[in-house]
N, C-alpha and C positions, 0 to 999 in steps of 0.2 A: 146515589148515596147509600150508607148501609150503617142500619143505626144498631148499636150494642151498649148495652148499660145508658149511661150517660153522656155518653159517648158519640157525635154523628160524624164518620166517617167520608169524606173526600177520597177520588179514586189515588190521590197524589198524595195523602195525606199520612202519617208516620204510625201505623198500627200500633196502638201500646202494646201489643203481642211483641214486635221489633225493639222496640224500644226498652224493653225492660231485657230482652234479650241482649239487646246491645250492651246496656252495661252492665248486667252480670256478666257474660264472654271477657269484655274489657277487663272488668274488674277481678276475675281467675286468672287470666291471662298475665297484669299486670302484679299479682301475686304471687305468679313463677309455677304456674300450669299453664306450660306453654304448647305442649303435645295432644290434639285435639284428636281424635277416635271418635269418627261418624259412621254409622248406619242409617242412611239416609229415610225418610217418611215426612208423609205430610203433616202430620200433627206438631213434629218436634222443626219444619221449616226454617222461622226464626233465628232459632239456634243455630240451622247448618249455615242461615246467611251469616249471621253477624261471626261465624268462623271463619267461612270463604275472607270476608271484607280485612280479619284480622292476620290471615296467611298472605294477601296480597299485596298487605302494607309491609309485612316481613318480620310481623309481632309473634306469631306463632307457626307452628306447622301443623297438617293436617292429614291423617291418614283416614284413606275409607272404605269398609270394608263391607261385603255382601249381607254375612247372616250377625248375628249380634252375640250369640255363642264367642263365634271366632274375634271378633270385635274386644270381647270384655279379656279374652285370653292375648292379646297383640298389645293392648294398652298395659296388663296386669305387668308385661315382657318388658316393657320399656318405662314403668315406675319401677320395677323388679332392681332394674340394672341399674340406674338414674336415683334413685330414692327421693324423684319429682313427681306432683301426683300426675297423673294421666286423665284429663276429663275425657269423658265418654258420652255418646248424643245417641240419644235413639228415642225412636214414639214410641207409643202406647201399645196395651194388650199384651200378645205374647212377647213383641219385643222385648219388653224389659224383663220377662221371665226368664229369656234366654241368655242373660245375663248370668244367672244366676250360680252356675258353675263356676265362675271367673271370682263372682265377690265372695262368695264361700271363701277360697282360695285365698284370696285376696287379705279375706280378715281374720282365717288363724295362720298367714303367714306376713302379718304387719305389712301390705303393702298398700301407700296412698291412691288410692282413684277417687276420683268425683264424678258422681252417675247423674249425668242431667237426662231426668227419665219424663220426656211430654206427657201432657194428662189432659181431660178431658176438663170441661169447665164443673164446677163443681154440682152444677143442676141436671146434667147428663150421667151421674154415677148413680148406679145401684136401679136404673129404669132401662133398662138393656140398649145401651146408645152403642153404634157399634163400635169394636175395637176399644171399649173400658172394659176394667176391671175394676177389685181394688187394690190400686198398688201403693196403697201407705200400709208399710209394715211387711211386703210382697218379700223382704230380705229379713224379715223378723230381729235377732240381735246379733245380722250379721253385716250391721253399716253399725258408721261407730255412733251416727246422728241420720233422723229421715227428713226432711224441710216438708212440708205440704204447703206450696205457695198459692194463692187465689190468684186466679185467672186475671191478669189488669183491665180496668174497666175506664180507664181512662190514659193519656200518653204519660202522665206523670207517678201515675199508679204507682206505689209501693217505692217510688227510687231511695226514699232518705231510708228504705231499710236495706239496700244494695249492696253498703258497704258492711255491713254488720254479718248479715248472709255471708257474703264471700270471708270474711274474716273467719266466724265461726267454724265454717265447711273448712276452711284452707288451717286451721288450729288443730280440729277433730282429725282430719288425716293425715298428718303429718305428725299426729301423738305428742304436740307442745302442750298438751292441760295433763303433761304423767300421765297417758294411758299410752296403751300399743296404736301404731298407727294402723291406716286401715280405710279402708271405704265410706265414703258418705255418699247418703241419695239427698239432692234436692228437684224434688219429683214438681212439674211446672203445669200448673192449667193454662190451655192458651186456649182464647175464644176466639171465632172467625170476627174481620179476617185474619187470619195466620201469622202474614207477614207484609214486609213493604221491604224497599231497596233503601231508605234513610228511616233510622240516623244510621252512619255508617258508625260502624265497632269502634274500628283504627282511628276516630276522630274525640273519641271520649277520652277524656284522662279522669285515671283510678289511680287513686295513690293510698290503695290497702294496708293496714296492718293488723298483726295479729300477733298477739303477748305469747311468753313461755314463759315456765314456769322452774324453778331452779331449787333440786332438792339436795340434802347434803347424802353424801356415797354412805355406804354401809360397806361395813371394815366386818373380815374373819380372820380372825389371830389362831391359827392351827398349829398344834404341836408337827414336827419334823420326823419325827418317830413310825405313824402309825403310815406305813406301807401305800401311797397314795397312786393313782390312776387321772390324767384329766381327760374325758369323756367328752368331744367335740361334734356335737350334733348341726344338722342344717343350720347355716348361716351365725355358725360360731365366733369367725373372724380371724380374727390374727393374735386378737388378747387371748385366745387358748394356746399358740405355738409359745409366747413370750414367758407364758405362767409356768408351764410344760421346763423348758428352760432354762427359768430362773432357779428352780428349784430341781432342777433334774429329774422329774416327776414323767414315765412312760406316758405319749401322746397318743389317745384311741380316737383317729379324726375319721367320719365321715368324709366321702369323695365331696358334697356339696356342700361343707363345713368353712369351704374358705380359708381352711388350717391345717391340708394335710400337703404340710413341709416340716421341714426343718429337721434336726439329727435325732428327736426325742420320736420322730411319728414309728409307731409300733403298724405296720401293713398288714400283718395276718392277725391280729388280734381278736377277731370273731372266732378264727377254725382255731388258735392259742386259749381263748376260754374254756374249748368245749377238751383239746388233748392236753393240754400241761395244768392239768387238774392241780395238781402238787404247788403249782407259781402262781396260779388263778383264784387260789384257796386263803394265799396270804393277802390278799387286798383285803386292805381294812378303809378306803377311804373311797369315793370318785368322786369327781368334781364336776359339773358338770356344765356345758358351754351348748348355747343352743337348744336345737330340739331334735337330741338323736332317735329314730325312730326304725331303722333298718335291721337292727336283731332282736331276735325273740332273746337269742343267749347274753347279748348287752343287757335286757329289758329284766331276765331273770335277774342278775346283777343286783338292779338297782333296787329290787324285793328281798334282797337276800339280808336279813336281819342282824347281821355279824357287820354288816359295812354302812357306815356311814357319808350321806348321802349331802352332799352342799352343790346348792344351785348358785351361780351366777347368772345373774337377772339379767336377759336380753326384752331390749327395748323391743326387735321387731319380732321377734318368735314368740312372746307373751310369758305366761305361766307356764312352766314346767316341773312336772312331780306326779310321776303316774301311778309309783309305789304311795305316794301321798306319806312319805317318810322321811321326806327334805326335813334336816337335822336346820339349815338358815339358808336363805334365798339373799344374795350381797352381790354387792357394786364391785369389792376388791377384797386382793387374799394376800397373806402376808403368813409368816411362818416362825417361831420362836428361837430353833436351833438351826446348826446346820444338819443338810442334807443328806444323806448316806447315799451314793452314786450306784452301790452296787446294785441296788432295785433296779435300775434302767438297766444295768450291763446284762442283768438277767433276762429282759425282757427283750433286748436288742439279739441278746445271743440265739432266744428264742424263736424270733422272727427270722433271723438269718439262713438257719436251719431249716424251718418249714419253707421257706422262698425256695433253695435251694433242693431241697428234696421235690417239688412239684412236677409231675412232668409235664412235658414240654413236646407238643404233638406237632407232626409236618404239616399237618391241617391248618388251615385259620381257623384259630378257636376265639371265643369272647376273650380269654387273657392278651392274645396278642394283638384283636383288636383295640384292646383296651390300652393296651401298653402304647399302640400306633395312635390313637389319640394324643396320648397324653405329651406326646412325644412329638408331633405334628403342633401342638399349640404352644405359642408362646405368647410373654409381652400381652396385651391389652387383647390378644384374641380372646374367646368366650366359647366355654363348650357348657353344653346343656344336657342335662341328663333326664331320660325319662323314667318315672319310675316303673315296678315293675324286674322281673331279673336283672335287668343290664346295668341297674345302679345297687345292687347287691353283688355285680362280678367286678365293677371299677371297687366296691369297699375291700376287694381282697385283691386286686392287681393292679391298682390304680399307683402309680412310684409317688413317692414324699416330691414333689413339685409345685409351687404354687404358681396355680392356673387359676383364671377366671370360672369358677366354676357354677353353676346354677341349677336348680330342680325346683319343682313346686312339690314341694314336702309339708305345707301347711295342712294339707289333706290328703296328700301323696295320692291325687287319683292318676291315671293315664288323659285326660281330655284337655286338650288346646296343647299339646307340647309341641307342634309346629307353631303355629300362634305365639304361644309365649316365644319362641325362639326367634319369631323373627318382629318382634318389641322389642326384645335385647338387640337383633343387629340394629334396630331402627335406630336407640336410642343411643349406641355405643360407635356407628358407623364402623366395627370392626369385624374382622372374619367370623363368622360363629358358625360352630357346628354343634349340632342335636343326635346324640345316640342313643336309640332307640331301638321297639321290637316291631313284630309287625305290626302287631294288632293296636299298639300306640301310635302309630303310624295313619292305619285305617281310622280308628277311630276321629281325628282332626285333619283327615285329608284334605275336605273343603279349605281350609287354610292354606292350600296349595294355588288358592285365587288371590292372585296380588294387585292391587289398584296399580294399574299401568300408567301411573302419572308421578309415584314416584320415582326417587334415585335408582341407580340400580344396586341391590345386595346383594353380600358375600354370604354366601351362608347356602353350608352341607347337611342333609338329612340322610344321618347314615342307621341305612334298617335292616339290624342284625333280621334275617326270617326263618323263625325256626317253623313256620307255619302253623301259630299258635299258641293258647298261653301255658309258657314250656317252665312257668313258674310254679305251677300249681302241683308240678311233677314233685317235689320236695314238702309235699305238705298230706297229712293224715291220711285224707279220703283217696290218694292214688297209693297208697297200701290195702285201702282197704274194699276198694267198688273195683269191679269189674273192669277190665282194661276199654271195653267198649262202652260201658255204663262213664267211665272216667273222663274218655275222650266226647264223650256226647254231651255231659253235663257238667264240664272245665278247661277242655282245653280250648274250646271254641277255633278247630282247623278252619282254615279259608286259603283259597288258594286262587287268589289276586292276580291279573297280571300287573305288578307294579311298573313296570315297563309304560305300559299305554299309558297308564294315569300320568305319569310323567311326562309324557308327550299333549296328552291331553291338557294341560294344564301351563305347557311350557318350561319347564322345566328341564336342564341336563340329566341325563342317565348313564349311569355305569355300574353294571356287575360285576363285582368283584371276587374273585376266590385263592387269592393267594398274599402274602402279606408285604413282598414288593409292590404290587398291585395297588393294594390299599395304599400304600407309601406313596406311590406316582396319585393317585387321583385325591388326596388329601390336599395336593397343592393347586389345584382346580380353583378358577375364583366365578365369580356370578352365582345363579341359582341351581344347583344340582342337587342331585338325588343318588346315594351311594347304596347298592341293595348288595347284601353278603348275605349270601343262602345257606343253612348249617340243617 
């Protein structure tokens, strides 16, 4: 026997460790987080059984992943795409640190997860027991809520607050109480033993709910007159093409905006800012959708005190106003007069011109990789952009199409863009490809470890390799350091054989250098790897 609290344990007997794991799993599960993301450990056990017990009954699915990095960025990929939250398992210590990239991400880019993060019992913190920390508050105000639950001490421990928990957590990330959605930890002490085989998960019924709340739209009544731009940043949607439109107002869409289609998308409108000075001069208005965050010359724009600046308010991209000169932050826009159409024909004529003038190399260059993208994906496929150059060359050669398009732009770093990529095929079951550079590449190669128990996916990881970061080449300090000083303290060369890692890893391989080429292996389906050397 083995006795804990008040508790004397039977070797057959139902751990309340199990038990309370059973019906919190149940009760997430049955509240429609149905995509479980483990990294397996002994601490958090419990948890991975009452998971296993709930994928076998055929209540949820289960991905498992090595390192807990890659883990929080595959889950982030498939709430990303789904806007279902994604629970997440992992023990203690550094595990849940390495999380921690993922929920950043996660919460200035509104995406729901639930971090069930094991812990140690509460008499083991802060006296060096191994593998604790302290992880209440480990993500600071980067979960939208943190739970610190007490270890159960008996098998009925805590259940009448099971439902309230799950309620709360499933409310807070999914932004039904008016905030942005977004992550929550509900961090779990579990005291030995661990675990047991009953109760099973898939044998509890949980019949959660969880309120929203209903506020009325905020209306902008704007004169017709003043010269207007709508300004389509990360996960803008479709209500910027519509607005764009209605009103015949120039569309400046972001490639991972979600809204660069339709006859109003202006495509050169970053390199049109900086040379039709004269046409760039007369905006008086922008509008703006999302969280565009890709030019510095968009970003002077919206600091520029002649122009008035009106946010519409995106549920999952949060606050936006970086000029901090937002004139109303609103639900919906409406207009007094009609519209004068020539504003667009100027701006269309503009663009048509710079398109046209561009040249056009024998080489495979980033435009006609990018063009062979966009062009290769249709219908419910999904392309992923990482950031970094290659989603500043789709904003200028990306064609007015709308595609499924995706980027983690809540922090725009490079890390997990495999990972996040293949959460999207996971949760989408459709082709997806990720264009990318090298060193975004490297940087989440581990993510190249796929749990061999799943399906099989479609999904291409094409890595432009300029052998290094060929970004930095456009910015002050490579005018002004040494060309050897530049390349040693920015460009970070590495000369990988991507080849083996691919093989290593299992993966398909193809080098590509011509743009038939690319054409032919774009229609490749399984796990491949597309490497274009520039």
């Amino acid at each position: 026997m083995v006795e804990f609290g008040d508790f004397t344990a039977h070797p057959h007997d139902s751990a309340p460790s199990q038990v309370f794991a059973a019906h919190l799993m149940a009760g997430l599960v049955a509240a429609g987080a149905r995509r479980i993301f483990l990294a397996p450990g002994a601490r958090s056990q419990s948890l991975a059984i009452a998971a296993g017990q709930l994928v076998d009954a055929g209540k949820a699915e289960l991905h498992v992943r090595i390192d807990e990095r890659s883990l929080g960025f595959t889950a982030l990929g498939a709430a990303l795409a789904s806007d279902e939250p994604s629970i997440v398992i992992c023990t203690s210590g550094t595990a849940v640190a390495n999380l921690h990239p993922a929920v950043l991400e996660a919460s200035h880019s509104g995406v729901p997860l639930i971090l069930l993060t094991a812990d140690r019992p509460h008499e083991l913190r802060g006296v060096g027991a191994n593998q604790t920390t302290d992880q209440i508050g480990i993500f600071a105000d980067a979960v939208r809520v943190c739970f610190d639950v007490e270890a159960p001490a008996a098998p009925d421990f805590g259940l009448e607050s099971v439902g309230e928990l799950v309620s709360t957590a499933m409310m807070a990330a999914l932004g039904h109480n008016n905030s942005q959605p977004g992550p929550v930890q509900i961090n779990l002490a579990f005291r030995e033993p661990l675990s047991s085989i009953e109760p099973n998960a898939a044998d509890i019924e949980a019949n959660p709910e969880h309120e929203t709340f209903a506020t009325s739209p905020e209306f902008a009544i704007l004169d017709a007159e003043t010269p207007t731009v709508v300004l389509a940043g990360a996960e803008a949607g479709p209500e910027a093409v519509e607005l764009a439109e209605a009103f015949g107002w120039p569309l400046f869409a972001e490639p991972s905006s979600q809204a660069r289609w339709g006859s109003n998308t202006v495509l050169a409108y970053r390199a049109l800012l900086e040379t039709e000075q004269q046409l760039a001069a007369q905006i008086g208005r922008v509008i703006v959708f999302g969280k565009p965050t890709l030019s510095r010359v968009v970003i002077r724009l919206l600091f520029n005190e002649s122009v008035d600046v009106v946010v519409v308010k995106s549920k999952r991209m949060g606050h936006f106003d970086v000029s901090r000169r937002a004139s109303a932050f609103v639900d919906e826009i409406t207009v007094t007069d009609e519209v004068d159409f020539d504003w667009l024909r100027k701006w269309q004529i503009a663009d048509n011109r710079y398109l046209l003038a561009a040249d056009v190399t024998p080489q495979l260059s980033r435009r006609e990789i990018v063009e062979a993208l966009w062009e290769a994906t249709d219908g419910a496929q999904n392309l992923v952009l990482g950031a970094s150059r290659l989603i500043r060359e789709a904003d200028t050669w990306a064609p007015a199409k709308p595609v499924n398009t995706f980027s983690n732009r809540g922090l725009a770093g490079i890390d997990g863009t495999i990972a996040t990529a293949t959460g999207i095929a996971i949760a989408t079951k459709q082709i997806t490809r990720a264009l990318i550079g090298d060193l975004t590449f490297l940087h989440d190669v581990g993510s190249l470890a796929i749990d061999s128990s799943e399906p099989a996916l479609d999904i291409q990881i094409i890595v432009v390799n300029d052998g290094g970061g060929s970004i930095f080449a456009g910015l002050e300090m490579a005018k002004t350091l040494p060309e050897r000083s530049f390349d040693r303290l920015f460009k970070t060369e590495q000369n990988v054989a991507i080849e083996k890692l691919a093989a290593a890893y299992g993966w398909g391989y193809r080098l590509v250098d011509s743009e038939p080429e690319l054409h032919e292996v774009l229609q490749l389906r399984g796990r491949q790897i597309i490497e274009i050397k520039l």
